[in-house]
PDB file of N, CA, C and O in Angstrom, chain B, residues numbered from 101:
ATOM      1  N   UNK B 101       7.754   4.801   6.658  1.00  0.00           N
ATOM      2  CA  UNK B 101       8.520   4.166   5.599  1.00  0.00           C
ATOM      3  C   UNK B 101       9.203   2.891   6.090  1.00  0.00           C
ATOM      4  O   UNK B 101       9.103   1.842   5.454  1.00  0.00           O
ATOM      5  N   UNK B 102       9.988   3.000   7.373  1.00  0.00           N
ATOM      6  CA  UNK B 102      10.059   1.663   7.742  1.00  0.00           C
ATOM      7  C   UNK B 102       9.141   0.437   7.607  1.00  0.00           C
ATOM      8  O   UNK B 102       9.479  -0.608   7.052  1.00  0.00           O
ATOM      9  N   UNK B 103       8.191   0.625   8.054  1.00  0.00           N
ATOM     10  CA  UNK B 103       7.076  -0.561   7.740  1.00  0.00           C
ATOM     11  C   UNK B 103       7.024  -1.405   6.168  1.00  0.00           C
ATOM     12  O   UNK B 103       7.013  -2.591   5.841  1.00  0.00           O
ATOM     13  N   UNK B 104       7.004  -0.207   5.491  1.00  0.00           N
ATOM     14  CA  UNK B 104       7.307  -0.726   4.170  1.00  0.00           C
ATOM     15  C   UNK B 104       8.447  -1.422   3.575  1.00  0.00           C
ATOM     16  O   UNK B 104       8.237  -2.234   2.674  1.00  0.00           O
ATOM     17  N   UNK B 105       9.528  -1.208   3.951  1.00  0.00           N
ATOM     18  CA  UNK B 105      10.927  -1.699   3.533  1.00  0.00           C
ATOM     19  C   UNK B 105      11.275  -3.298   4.803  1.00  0.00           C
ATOM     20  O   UNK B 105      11.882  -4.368   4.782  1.00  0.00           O
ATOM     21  N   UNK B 106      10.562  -2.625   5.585  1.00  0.00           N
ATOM     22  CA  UNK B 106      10.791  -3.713   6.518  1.00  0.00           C
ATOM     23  C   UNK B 106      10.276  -4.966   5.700  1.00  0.00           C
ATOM     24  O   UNK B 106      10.920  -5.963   6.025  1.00  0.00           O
ATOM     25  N   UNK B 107       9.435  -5.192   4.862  1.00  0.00           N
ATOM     26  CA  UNK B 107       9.160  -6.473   3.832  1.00  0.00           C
ATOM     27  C   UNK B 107       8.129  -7.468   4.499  1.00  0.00           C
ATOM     28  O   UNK B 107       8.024  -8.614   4.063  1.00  0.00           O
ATOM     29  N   UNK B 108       7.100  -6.859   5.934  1.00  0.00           N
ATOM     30  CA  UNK B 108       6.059  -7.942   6.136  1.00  0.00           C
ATOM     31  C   UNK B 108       5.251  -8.247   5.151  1.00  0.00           C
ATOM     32  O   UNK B 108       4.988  -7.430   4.268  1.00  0.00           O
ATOM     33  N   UNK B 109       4.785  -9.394   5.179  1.00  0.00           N
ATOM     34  CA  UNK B 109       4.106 -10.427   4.582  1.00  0.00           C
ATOM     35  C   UNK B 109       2.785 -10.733   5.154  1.00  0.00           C
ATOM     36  O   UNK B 109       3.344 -11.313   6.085  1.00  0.00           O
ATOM     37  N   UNK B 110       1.707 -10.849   5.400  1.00  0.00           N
ATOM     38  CA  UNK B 110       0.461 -11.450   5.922  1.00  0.00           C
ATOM     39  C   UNK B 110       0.016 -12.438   5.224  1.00  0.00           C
ATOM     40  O   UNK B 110       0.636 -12.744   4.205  1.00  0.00           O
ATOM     41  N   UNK B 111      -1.006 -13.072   5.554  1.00  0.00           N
ATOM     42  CA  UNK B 111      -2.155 -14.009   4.751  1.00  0.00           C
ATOM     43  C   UNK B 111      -3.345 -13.247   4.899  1.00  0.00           C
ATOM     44  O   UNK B 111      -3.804 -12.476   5.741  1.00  0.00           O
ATOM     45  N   UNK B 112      -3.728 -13.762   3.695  1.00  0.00           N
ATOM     46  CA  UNK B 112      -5.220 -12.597   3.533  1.00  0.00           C
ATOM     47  C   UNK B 112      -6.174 -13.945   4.098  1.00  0.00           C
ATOM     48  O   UNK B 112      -7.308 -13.508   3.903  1.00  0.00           O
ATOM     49  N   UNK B 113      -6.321 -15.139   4.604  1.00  0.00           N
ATOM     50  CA  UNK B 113      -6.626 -16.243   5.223  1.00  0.00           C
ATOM     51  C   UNK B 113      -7.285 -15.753   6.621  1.00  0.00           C
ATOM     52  O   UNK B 113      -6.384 -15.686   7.457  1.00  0.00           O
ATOM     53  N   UNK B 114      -8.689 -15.345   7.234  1.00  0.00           N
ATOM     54  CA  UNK B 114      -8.704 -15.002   8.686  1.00  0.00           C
ATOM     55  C   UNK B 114      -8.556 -15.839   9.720  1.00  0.00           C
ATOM     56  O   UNK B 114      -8.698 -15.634  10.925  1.00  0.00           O
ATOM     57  N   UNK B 115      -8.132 -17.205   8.884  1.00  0.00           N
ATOM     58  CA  UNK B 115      -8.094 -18.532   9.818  1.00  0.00           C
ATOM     59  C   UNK B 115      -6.539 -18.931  10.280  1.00  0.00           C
ATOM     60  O   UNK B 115      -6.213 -19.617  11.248  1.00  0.00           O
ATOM     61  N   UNK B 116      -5.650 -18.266   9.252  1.00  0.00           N
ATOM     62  CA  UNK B 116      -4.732 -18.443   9.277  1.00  0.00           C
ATOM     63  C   UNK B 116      -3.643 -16.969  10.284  1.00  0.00           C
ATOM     64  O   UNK B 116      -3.041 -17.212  11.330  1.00  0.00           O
ATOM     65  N   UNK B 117      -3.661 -15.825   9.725  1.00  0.00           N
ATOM     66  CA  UNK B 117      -3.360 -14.908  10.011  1.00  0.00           C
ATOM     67  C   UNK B 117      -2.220 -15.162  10.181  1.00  0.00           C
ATOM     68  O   UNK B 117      -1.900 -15.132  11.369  1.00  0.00           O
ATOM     69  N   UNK B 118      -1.100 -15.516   9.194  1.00  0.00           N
ATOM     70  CA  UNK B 118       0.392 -16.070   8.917  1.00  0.00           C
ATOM     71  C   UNK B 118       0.782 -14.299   8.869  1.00  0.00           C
ATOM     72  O   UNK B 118       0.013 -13.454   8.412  1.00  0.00           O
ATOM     73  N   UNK B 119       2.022 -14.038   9.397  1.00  0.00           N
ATOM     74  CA  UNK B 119       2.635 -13.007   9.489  1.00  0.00           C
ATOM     75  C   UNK B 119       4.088 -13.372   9.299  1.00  0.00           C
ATOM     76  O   UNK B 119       4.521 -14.142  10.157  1.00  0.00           O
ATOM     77  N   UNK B 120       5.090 -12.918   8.189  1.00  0.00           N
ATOM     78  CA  UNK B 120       5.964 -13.328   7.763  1.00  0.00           C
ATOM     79  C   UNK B 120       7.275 -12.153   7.028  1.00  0.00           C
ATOM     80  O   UNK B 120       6.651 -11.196   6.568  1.00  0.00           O
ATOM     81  N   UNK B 121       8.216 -12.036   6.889  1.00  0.00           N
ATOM     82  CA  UNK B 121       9.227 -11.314   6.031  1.00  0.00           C
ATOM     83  C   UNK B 121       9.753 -12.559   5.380  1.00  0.00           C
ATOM     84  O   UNK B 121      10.911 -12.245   5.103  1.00  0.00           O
ATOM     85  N   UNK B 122       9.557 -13.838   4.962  1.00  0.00           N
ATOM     86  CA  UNK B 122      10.176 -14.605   4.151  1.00  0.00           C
ATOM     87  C   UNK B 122       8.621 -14.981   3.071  1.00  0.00           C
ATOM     88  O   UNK B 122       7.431 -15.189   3.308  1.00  0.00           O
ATOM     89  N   UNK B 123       9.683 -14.893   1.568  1.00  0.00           N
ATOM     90  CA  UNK B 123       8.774 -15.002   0.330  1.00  0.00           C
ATOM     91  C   UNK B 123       9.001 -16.474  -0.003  1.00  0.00           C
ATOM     92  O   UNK B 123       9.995 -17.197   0.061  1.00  0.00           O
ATOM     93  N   UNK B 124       7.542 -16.698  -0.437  1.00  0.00           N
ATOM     94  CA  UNK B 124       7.325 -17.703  -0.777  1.00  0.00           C
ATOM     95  C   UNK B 124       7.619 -18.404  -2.114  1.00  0.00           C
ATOM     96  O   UNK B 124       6.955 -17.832  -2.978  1.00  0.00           O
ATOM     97  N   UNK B 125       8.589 -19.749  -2.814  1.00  0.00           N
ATOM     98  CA  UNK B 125       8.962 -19.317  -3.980  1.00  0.00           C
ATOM     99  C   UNK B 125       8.279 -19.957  -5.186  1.00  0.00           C
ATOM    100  O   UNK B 125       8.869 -20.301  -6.210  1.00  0.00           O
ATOM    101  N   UNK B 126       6.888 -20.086  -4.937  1.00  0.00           N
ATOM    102  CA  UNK B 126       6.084 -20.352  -4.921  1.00  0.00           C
ATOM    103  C   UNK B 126       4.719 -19.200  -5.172  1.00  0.00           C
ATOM    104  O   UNK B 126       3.550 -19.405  -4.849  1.00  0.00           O
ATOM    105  N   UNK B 127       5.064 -18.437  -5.584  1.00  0.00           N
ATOM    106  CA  UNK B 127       4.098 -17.182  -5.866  1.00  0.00           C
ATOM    107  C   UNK B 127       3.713 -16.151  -4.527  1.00  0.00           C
ATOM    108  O   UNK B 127       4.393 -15.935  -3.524  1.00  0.00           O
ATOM    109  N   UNK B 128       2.811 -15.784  -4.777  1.00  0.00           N
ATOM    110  CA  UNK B 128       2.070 -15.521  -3.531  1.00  0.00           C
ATOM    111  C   UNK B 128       1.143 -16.678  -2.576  1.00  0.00           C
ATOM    112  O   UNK B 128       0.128 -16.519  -1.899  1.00  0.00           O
ATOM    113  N   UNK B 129       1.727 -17.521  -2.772  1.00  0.00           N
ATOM    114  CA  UNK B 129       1.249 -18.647  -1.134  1.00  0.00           C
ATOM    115  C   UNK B 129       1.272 -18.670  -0.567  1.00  0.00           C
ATOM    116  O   UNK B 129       2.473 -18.494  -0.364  1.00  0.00           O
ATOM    117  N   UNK B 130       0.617 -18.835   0.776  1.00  0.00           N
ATOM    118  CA  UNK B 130       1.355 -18.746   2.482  1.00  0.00           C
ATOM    119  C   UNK B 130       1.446 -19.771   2.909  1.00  0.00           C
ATOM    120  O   UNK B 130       0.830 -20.817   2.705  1.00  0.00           O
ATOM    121  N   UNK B 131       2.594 -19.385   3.814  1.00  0.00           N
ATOM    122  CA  UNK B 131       3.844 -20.634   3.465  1.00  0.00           C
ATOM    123  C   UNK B 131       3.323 -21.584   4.769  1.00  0.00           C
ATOM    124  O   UNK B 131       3.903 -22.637   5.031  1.00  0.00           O
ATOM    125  N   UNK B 132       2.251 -21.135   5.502  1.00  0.00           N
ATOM    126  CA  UNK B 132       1.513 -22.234   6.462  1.00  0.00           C
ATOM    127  C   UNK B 132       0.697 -23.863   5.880  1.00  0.00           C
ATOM    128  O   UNK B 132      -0.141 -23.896   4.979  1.00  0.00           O
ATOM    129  N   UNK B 133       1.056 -24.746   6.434  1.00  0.00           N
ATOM    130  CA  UNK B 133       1.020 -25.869   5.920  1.00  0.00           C
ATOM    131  C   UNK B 133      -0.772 -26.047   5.999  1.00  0.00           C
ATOM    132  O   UNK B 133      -1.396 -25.827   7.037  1.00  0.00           O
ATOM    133  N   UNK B 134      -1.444 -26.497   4.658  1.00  0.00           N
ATOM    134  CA  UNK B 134      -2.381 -26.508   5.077  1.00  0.00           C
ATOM    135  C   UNK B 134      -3.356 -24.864   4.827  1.00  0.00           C
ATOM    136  O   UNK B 134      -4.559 -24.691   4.634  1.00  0.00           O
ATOM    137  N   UNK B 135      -2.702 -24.300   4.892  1.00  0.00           N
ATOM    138  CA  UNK B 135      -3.523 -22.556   4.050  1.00  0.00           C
ATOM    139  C   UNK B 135      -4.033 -22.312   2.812  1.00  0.00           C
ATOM    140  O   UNK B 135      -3.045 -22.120   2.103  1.00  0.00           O
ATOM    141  N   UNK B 136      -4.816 -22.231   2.286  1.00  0.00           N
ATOM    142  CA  UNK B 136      -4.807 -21.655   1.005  1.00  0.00           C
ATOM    143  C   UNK B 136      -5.143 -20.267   0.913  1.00  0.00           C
ATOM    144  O   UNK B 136      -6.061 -19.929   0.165  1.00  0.00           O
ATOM    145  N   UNK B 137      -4.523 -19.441   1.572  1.00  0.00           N
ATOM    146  CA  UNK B 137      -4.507 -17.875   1.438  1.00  0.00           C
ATOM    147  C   UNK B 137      -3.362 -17.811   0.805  1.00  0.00           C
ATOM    148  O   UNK B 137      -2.469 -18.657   0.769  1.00  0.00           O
ATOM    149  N   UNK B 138      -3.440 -16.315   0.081  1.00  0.00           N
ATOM    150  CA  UNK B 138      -3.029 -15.346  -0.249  1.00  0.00           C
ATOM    151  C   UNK B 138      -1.766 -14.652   0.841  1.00  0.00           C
ATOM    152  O   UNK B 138      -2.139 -14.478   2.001  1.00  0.00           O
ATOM    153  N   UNK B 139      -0.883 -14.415   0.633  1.00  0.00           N
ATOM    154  CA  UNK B 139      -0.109 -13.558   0.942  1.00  0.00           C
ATOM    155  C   UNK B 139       0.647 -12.127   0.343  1.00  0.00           C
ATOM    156  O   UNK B 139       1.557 -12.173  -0.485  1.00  0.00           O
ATOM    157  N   UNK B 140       0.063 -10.768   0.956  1.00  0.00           N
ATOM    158  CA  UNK B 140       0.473  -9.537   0.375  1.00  0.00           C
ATOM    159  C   UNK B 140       0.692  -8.935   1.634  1.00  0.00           C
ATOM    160  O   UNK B 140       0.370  -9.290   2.768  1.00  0.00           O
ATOM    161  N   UNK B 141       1.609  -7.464   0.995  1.00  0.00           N
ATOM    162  CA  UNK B 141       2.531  -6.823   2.071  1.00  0.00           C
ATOM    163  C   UNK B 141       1.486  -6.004   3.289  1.00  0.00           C
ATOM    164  O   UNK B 141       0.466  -5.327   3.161  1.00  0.00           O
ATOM    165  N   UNK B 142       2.041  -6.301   4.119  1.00  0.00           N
ATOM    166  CA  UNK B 142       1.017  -5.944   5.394  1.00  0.00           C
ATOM    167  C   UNK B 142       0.861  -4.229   4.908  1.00  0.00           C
ATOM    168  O   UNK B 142      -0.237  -3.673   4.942  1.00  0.00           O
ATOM    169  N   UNK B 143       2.300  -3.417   4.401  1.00  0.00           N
ATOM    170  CA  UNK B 143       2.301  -2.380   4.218  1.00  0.00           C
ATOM    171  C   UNK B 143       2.361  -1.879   2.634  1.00  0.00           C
ATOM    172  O   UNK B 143       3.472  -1.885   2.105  1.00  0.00           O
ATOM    173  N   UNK B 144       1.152  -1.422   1.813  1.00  0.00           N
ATOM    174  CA  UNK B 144       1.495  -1.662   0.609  1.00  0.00           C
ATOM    175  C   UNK B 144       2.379  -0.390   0.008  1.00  0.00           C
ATOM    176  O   UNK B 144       2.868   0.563   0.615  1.00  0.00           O
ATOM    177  N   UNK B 145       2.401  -0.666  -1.169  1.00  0.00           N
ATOM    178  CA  UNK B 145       3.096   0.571  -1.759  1.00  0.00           C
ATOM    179  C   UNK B 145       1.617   1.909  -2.031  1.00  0.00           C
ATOM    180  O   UNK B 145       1.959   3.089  -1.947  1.00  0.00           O
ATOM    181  N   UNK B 146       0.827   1.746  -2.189  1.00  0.00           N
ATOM    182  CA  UNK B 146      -0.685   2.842  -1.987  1.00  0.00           C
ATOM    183  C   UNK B 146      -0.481   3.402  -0.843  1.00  0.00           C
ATOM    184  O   UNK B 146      -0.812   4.583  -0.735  1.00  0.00           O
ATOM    185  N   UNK B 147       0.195   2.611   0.463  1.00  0.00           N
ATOM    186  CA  UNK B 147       0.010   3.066   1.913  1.00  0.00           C
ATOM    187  C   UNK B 147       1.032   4.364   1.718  1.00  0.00           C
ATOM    188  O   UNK B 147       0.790   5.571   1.704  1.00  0.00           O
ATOM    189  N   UNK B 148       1.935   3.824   1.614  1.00  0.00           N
ATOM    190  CA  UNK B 148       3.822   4.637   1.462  1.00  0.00           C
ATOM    191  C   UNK B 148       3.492   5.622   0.822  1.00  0.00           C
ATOM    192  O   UNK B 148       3.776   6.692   1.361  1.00  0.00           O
ATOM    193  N   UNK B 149       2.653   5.700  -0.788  1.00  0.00           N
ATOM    194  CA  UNK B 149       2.574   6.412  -1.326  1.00  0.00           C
ATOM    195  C   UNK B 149       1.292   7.820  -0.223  1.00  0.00           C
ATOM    196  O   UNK B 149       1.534   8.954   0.189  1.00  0.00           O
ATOM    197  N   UNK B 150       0.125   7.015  -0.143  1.00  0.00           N
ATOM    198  CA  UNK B 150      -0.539   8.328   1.188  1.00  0.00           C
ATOM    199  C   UNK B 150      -0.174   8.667   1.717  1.00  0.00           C
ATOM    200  O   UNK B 150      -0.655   9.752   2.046  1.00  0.00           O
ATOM    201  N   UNK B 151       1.102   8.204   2.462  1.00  0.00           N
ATOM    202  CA  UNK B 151       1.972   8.967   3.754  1.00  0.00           C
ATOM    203  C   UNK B 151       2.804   9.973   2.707  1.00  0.00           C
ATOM    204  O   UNK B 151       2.999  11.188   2.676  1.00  0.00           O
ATOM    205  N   UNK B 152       3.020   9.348   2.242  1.00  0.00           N
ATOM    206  CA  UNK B 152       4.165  10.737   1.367  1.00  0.00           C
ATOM    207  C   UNK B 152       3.682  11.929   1.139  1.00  0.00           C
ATOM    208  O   UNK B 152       4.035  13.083   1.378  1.00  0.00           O
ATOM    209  N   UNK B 153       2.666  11.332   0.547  1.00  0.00           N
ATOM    210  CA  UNK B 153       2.115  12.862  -0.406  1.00  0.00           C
ATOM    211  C   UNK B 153       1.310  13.759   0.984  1.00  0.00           C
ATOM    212  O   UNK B 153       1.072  14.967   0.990  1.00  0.00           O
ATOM    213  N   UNK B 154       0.997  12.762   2.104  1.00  0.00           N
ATOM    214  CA  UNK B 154       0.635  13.375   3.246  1.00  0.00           C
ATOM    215  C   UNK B 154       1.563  14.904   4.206  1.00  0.00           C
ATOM    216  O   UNK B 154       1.257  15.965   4.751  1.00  0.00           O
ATOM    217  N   UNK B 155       2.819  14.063   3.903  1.00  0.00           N
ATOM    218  CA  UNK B 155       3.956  14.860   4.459  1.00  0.00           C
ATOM    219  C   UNK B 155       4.147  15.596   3.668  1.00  0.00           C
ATOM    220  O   UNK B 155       4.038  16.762   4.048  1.00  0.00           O
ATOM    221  N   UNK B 156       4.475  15.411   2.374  1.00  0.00           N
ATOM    222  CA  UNK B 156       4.616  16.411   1.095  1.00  0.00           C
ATOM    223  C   UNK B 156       3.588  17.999   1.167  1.00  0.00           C
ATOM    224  O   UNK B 156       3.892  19.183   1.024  1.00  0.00           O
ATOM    225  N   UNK B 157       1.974  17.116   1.530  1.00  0.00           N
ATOM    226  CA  UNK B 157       1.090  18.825   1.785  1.00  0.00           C
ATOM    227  C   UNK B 157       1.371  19.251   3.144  1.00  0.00           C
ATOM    228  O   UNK B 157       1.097  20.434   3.345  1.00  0.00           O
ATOM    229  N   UNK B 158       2.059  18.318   4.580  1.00  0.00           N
ATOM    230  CA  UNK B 158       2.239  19.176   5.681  1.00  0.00           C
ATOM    231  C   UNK B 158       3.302  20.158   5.977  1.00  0.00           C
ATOM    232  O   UNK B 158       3.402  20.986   6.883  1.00  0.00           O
ATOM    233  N   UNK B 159       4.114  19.841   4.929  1.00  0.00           N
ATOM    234  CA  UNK B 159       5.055  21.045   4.794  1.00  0.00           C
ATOM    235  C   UNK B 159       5.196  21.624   3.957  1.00  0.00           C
ATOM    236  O   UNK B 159       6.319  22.117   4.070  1.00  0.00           O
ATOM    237  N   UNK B 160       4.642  22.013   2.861  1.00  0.00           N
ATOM    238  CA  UNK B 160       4.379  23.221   1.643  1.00  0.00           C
ATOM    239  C   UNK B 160       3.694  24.108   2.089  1.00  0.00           C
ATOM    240  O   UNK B 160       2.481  24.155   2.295  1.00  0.00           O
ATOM    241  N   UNK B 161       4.746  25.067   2.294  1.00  0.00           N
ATOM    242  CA  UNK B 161       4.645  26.229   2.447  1.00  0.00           C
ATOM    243  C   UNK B 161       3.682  27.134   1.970  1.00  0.00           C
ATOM    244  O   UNK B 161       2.717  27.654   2.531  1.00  0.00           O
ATOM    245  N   UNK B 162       4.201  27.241   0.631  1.00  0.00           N
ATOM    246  CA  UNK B 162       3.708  28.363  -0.600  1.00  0.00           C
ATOM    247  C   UNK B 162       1.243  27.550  -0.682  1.00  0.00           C
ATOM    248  O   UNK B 162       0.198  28.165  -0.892  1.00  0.00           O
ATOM    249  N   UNK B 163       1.464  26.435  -0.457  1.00  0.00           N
ATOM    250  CA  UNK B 163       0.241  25.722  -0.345  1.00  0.00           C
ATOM    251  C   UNK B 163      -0.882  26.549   0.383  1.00  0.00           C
ATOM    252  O   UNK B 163      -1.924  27.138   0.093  1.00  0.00           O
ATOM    253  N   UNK B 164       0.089  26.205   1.763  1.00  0.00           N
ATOM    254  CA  UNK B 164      -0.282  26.997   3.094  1.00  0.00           C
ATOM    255  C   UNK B 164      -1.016  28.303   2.851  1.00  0.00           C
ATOM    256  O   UNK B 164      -2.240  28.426   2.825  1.00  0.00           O
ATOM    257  N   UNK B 165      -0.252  29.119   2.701  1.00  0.00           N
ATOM    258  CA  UNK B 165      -0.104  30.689   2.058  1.00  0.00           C
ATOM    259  C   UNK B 165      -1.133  30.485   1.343  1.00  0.00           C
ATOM    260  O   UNK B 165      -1.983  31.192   1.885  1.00  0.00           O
ATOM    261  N   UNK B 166      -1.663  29.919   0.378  1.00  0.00           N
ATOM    262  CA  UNK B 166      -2.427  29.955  -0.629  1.00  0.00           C
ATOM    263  C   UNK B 166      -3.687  29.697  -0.274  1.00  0.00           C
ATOM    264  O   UNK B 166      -4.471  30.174  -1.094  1.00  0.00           O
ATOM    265  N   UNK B 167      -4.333  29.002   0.825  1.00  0.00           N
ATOM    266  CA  UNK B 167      -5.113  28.612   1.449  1.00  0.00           C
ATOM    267  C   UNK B 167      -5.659  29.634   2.644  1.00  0.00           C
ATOM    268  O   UNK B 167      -6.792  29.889   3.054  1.00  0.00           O
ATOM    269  N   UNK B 168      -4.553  30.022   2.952  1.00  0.00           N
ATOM    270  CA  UNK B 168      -4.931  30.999   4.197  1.00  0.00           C
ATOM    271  C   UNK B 168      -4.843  32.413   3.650  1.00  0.00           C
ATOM    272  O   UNK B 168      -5.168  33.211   4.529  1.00  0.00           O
ATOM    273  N   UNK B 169      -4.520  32.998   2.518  1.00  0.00           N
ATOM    274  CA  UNK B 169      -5.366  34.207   2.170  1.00  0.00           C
ATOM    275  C   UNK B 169      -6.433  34.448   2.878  1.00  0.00           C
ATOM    276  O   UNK B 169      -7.177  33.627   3.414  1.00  0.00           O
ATOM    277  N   UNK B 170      -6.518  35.952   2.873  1.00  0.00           N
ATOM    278  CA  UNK B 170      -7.380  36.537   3.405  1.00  0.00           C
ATOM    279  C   UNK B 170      -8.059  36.229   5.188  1.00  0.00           C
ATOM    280  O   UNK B 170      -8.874  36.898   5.824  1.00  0.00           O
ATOM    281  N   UNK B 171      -7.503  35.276   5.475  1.00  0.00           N
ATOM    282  CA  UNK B 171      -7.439  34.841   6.646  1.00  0.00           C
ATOM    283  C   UNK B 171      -6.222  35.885   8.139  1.00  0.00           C
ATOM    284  O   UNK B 171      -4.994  35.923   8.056  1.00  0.00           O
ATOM    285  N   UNK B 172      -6.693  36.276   8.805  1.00  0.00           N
ATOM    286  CA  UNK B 172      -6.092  36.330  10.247  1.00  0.00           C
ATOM    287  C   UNK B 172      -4.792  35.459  10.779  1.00  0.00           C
ATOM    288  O   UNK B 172      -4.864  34.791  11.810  1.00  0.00           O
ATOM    289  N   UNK B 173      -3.642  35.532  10.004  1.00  0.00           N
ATOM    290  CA  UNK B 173      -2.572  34.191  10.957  1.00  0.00           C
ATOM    291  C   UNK B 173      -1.077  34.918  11.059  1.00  0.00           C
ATOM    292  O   UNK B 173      -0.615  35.601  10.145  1.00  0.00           O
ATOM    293  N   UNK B 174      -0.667  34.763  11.819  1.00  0.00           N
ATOM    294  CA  UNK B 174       1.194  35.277  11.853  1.00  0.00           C
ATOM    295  C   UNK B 174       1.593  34.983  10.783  1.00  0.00           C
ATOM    296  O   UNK B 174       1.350  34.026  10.048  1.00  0.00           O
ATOM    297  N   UNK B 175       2.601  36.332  10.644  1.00  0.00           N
ATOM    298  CA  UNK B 175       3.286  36.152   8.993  1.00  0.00           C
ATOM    299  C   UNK B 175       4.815  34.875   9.906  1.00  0.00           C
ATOM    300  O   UNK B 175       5.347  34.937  11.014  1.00  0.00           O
ATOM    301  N   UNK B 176       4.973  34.033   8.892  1.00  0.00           N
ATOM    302  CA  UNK B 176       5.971  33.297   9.154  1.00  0.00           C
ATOM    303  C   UNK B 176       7.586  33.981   9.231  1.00  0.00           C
ATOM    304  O   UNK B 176       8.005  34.855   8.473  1.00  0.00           O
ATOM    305  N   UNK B 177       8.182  33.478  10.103  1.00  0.00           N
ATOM    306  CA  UNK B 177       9.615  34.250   9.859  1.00  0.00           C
ATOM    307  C   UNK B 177      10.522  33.606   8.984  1.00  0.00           C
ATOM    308  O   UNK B 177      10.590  32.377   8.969  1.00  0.00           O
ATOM    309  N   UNK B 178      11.129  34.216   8.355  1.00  0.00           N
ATOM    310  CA  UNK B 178      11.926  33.851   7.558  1.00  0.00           C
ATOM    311  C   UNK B 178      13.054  32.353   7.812  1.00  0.00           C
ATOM    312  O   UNK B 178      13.491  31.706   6.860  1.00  0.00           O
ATOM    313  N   UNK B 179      13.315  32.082   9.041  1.00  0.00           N
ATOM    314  CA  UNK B 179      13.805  30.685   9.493  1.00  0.00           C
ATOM    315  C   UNK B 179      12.188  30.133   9.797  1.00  0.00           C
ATOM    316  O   UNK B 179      12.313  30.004  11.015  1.00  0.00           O
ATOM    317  N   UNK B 180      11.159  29.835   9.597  1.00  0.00           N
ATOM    318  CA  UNK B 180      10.212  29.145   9.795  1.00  0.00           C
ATOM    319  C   UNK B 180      10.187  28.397   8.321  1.00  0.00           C
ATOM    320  O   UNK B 180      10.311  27.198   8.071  1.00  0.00           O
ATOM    321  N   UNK B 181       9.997  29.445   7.490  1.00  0.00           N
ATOM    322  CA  UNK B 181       9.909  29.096   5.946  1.00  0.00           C
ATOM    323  C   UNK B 181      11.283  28.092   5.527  1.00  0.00           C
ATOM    324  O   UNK B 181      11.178  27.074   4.843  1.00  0.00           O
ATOM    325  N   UNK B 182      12.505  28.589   6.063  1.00  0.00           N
ATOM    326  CA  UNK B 182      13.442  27.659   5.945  1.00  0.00           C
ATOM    327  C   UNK B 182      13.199  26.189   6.293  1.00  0.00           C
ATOM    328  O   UNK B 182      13.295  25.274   5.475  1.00  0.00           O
ATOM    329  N   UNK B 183      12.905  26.061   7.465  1.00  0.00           N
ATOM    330  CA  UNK B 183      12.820  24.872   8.113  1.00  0.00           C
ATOM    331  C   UNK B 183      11.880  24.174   7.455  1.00  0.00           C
ATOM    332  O   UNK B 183      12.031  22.953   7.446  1.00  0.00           O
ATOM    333  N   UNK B 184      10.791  24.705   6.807  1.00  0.00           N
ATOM    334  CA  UNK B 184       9.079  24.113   6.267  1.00  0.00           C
ATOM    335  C   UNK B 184       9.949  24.062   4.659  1.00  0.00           C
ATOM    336  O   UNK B 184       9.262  23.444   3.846  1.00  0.00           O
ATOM    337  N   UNK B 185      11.321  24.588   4.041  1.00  0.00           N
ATOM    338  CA  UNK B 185      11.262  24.164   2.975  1.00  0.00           C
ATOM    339  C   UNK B 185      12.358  22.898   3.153  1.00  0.00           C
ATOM    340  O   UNK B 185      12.563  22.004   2.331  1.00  0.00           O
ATOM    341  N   UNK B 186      12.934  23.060   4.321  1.00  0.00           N
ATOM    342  CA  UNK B 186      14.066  21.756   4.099  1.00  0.00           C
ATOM    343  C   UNK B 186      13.300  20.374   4.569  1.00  0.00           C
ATOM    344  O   UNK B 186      13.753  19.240   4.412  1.00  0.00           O
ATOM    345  N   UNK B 187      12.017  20.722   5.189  1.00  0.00           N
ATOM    346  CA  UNK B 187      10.972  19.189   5.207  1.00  0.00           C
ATOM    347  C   UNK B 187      10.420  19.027   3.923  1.00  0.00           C
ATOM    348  O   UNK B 187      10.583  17.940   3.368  1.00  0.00           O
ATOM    349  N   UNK B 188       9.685  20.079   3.255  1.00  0.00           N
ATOM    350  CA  UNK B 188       9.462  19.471   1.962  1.00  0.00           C
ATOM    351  C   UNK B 188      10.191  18.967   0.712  1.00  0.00           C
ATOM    352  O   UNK B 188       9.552  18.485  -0.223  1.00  0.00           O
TER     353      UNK B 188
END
């Protein structure tokens, strides 16, 4: 999540490869003299959003459980389940 809030900037330019946290006020331009690329967030909001929902299924519990039916695994202890519900 840092990456994202942190506010980098790139050029979509492979000639240029401008790397930036200041917006251009000027649209999406990059602010290199002489560029005509594009500038978007190195980290998008699609990215933030995959990591989330990533972390969101590595700690659901009840998921877990649901998947591993009928399967061979240690029953969880009751502070395991705690801990796996205060991450999700």
């Amino acid at each position: 999540k840092k990456q994202y809030y942190a506010g980098w900037m790139v050029c979509d330019d492979s000639s240029c490869a401008a790397r930036t946290q200041q917006q251009s006020i000027a649209g999406n331009h990059c602010l290199t003299r002489g560029c005509q690329g594009r500038m978007h967030p190195e980290y998008s909001e699609k990215m933030l959003f995959t990591q989330t929902k990533y972390f969101e299924n590595l700690f659901d519990v009840a998921r877990a459980r649901q998947q591993a039916k009928g399967r061979k695994f240690p029953e969880l202890t009751s502070d395991d389940v705690n801990v796996f519900q205060l991450l999700h």
